[in-house]
N, C-alpha and C positions, 0 to 999 in steps of 0.2 A: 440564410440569405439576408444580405444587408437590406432594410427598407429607408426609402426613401421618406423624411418627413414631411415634406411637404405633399408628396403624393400622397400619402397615409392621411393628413389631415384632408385636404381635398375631396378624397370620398365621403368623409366624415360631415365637412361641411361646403356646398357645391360655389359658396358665395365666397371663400375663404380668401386674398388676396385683392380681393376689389373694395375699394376704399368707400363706393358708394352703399349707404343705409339701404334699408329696402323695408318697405312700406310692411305694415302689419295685414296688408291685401295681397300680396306682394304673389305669394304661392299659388293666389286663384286668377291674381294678374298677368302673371308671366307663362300660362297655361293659353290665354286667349290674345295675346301679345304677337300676332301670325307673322309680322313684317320686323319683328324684336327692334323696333323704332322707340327709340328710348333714349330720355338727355337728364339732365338734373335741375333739382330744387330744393333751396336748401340744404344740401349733402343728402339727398334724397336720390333712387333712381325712378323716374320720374318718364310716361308712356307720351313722346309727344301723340299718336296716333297706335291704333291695334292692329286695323286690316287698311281703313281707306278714311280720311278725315273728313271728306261729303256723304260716306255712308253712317258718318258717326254723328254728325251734324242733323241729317234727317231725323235720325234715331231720339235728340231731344227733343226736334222740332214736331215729330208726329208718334211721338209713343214713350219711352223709354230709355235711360242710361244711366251710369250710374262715373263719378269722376272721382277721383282720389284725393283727399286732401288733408293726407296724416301729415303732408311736408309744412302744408299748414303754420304759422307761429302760434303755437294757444299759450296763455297766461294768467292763472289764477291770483286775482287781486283779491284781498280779504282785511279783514278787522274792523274796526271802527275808524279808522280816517282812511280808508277805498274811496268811498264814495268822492270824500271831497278832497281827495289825491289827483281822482280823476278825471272829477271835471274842470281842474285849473290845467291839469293836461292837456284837454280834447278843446275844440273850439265849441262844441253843441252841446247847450243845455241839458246835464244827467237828471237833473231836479225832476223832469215829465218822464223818467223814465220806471216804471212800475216794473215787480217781479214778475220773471217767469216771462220779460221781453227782452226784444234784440233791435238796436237799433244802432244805424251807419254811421262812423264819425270820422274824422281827420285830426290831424295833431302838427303845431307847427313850431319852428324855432321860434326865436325872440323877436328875428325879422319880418315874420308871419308869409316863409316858406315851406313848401309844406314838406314834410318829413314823410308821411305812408296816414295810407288810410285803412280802417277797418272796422269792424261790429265791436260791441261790446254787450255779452249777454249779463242780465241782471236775475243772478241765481237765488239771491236771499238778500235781505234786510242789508248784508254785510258783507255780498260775499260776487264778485263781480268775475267774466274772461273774456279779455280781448283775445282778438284773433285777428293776424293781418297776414301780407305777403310776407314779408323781410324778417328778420330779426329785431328785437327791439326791446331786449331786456336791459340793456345799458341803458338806454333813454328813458324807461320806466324806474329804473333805481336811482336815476338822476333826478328826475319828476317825483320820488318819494323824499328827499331830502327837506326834514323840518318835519316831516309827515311821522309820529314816533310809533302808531297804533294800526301796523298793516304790515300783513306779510303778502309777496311777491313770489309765486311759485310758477317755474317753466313748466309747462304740461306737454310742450312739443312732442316730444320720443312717449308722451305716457298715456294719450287718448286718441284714439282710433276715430277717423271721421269719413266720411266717405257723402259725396254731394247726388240727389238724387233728382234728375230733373227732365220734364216734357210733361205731357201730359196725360198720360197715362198712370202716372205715380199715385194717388191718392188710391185708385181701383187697385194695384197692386200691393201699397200700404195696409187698405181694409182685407186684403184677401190672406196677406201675411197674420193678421190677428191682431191688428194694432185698434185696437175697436173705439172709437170715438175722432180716428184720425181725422174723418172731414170735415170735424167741429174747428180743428186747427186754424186760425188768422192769421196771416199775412203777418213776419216777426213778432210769434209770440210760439210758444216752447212746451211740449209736454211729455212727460214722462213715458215708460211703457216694460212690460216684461218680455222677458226673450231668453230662449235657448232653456226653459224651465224655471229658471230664474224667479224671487217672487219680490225680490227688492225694486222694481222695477229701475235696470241699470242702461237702460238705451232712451237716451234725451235726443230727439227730435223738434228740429226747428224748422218754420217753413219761410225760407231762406235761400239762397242760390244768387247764380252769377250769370244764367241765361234769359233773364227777362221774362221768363216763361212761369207755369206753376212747376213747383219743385220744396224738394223739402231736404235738408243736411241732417246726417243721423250720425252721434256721438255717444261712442263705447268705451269702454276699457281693453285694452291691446287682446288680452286672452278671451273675450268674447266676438272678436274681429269676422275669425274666417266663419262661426255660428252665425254672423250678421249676414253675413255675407252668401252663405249658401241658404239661409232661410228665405234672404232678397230675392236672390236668381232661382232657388223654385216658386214663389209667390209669381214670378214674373217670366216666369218660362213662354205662357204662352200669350202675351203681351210684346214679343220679340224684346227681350230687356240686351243691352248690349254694353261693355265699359266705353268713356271717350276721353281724347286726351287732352293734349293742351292747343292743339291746332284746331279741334272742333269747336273746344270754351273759347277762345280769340273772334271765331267765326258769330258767334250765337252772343257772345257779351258786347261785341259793336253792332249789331242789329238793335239791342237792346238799350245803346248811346250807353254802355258801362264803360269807365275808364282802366288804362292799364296802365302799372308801372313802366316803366321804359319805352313806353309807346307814348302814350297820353302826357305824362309828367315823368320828370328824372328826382329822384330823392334827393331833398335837400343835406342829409350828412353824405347824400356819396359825389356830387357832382365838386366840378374843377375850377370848370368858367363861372364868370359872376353871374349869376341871374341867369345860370342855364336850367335850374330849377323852375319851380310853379308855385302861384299861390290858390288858395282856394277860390278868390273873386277869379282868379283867370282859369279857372276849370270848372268854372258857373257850380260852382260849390257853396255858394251865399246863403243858401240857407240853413245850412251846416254851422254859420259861423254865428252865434247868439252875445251879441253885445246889450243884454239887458241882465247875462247875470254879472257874478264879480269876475275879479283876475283871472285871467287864462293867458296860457303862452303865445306869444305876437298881439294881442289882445290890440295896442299899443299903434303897432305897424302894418294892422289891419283897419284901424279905424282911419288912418291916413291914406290908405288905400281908397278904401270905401269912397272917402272925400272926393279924391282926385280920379276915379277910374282906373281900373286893371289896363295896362298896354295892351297883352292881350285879351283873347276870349275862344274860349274851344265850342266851336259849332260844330252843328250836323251840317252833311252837306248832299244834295241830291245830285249828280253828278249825271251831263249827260253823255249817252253812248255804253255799251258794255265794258269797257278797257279800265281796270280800277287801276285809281290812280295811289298807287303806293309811292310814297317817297316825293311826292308829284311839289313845286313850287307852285303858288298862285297868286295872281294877278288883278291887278285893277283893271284892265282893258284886255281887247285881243290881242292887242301886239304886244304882251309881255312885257312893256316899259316901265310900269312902276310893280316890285313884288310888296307884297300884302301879308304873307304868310307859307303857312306847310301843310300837308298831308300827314297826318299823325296814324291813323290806319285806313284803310280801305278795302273793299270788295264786292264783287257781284254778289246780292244777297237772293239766295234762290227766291224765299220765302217771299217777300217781298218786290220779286222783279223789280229792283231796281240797281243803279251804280250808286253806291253810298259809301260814306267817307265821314268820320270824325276830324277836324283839321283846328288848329290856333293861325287864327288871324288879328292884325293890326287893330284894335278897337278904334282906330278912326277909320276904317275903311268896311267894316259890317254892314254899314246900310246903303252900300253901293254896291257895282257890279264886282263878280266875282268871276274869272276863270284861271282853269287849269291847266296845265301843260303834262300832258302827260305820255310817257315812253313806255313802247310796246315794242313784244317781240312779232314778228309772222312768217311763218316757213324762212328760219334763220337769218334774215334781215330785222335791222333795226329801224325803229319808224318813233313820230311824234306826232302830237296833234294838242290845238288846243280849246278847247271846249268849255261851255259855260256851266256854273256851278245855283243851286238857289238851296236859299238855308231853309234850314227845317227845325220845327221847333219841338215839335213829339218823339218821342222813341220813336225809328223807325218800326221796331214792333216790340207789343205792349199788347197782346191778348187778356178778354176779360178773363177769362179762366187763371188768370196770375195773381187775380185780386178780390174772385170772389169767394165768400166762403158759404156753403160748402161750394168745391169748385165743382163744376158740373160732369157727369159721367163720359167719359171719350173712350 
């Protein structure tokens, strides 16, 4: 009997004709995946959600989960001119940065917009890995030109990472066998053995995107799903649960983190002039170190500086329940002068309240602020406009995100 090849291959391999990667979690992911609610990242298949994104959203905020993030960009900088490759790169001082840390940076064109932001962990004397959203190995081999003593290796497809975060994590860490985990600080990195292992091959950083305590753990692809079922029985009875991309959006604007496409649009991918961001106008100022030498926009940032950002991305306490997504805002109540936008929004359980990340007009910040904001209710459409008042803190910022050891929950 004739067989069919492509049925033949199919059994063989169940992913065979779909063009989307899949995560080195993938097989213990797409088992808890109940609502198979799934989009992409990076040519990644990629969990917006598993059952329910408010139940996934609790789950960091009061115990456990764990977030995927092999789609991740990782990139091992190395040699002897890394170091100072990369800080004419980044707008923030590498010089304060000590081995065995992690710390936040941004990177800007010539015009000093910004391009993506990300970590760069500091692995040895020599030997450096950014991590951001996007892609950005072209812009890195660009930024090595003149630079003869450094090699550039993509790590995306080759280290397995997975983001651990609530509060719960450090109890489930020590209970895995990770023994001195609560000594860990707030962006600084240690070692550990795993799966019998004696090299210690799972690097742990305490690091994350929900404001909260959490720690990111990085493997080697073949020790992935070992990480992975050693996590979820450490964390069995802790309720440990995956979350996707809907519950991180939720719990990183609580925490005032920004987002690509939301917060700021990349300056290589946008059309309109100046539909991009700079770093003064994403109150990123402290990112930007004009006391060392040359870095990119260096130039077009100091003329910034001078003259003030147009915009300014603020927090905003927004009142009534109705988040205002997409919402315009206003100098007055009658809507007569606009001031700015709604960048993201939502009712934040944790914090009862309506909050909102938004860019507004930098002459108009220290005046009144309202919104205009459109709601649905029992299938009519409605507006209303209401007053907004800026806020200068996270809206949340627990101490347990900052102390070490963090304390037992």
């Amino acid at each position: 009997m004739k067989t069919d090849n492509k049925t033949q291959t199919s059994k063989l391999d169940p992913y065979a004709g779909e063009r989307l990667k899949r995560s080195h979690f993938h097989p213990r992911q797409a088992e808890l995946n109940l609502r198979d609610a799934w989009s992409s990242w990076n040519g990644y298949k990629f969990a917006d959600y598993y059952y329910d994104e408010e139940y996934e959203y609790f789950c960091i905020r009061n115990s456990c989960a764990t977030y995927d993030i092999c789609p991740m960009q990782k990139y091992r900088i190395s040699g002897a001119d890394a170091h100072f490759m990369l800080n004419r790169m980044v707008t923030r001082d590498l010089n304060k940065l000590k081995e065995d840390r992690v710390t936040y940076v941004c990177w800007c064109t010539d015009q000093g917009r910004l391009i993506d932001d990300g970590t760069i962990f500091k692995l040895g004397s020599e030997s450096f890995m950014l991590t951001c959203g996007s892609p950005s190995l072209a812009w890195l081999r660009k930024s090595a030109l003149g630079f003869e003593r450094l090699e550039i290796t993509d790590l995306s497809d080759d280290l397995a990472a997975l983001s651990f975060q609530g509060p719960t994590t450090c109890e489930v860490l020590k209970k895995m066998g990770l023994e001195g985990i609560q000594n860990l600080k707030p962006f600084n990195i240690m070692y550990f053995d795993i799966g019998g292992s004696s090299h210690k091959p799972l690097m742990v950083s305490r690091t994350g995107f929900t404001g909260d305590l959490g720690y990111e753990l990085w493997i080697a692809p073949q020790l992935a799903l070992t990480l992975w079922d050693e996590l979820y029985a450490a964390g069995d009875d802790y309720g440990i649960q995956p979350y996707g991309e809907a519950a991180t959006n939720m719990a990183r604007l609580e925490a005032g983190f920004i987002m690509p496409g939301m917060e700021f649009n990349e300056a290589l991918k946008t059309v309109n002039y100046q539909y991009d961001q700079t770093p003064f106008e994403l109150n990123l100022d402290w990112l930007v170190d004009f006391n060392k030498p040359h870095f990119n926009g260096r130039s077009a940032l100091l003329e910034e500086r001078d003259r003030g950002p147009k915009y300014r991305l603020v927090k905003l306490d927004i009142a009534g329940n109705k988040p205002a997504d997409e919402s315009a805002l206003y100098a007055d109540q009658k809507c007569s002068v606009e001031i700015g936008y709604v960048t993201s929004a939502m009712w934040s359980p944790v914090v009862k309240a309506n909050i909102a990340l938004a860019m507004i007009d930098s002459d108009y910040i220290d005046g009144s602020i309202w919104a205009e904001i459109y709601y649905g209710k029992e299938l009519r459409h409605h507006s209303k406009v209401v007053r907004c008042v800026l806020q200068n803190a996270p809206f949340w910022a627990p101490d347990r995100a900052r102390l070490t050891p963090p304390p037992a929950f």
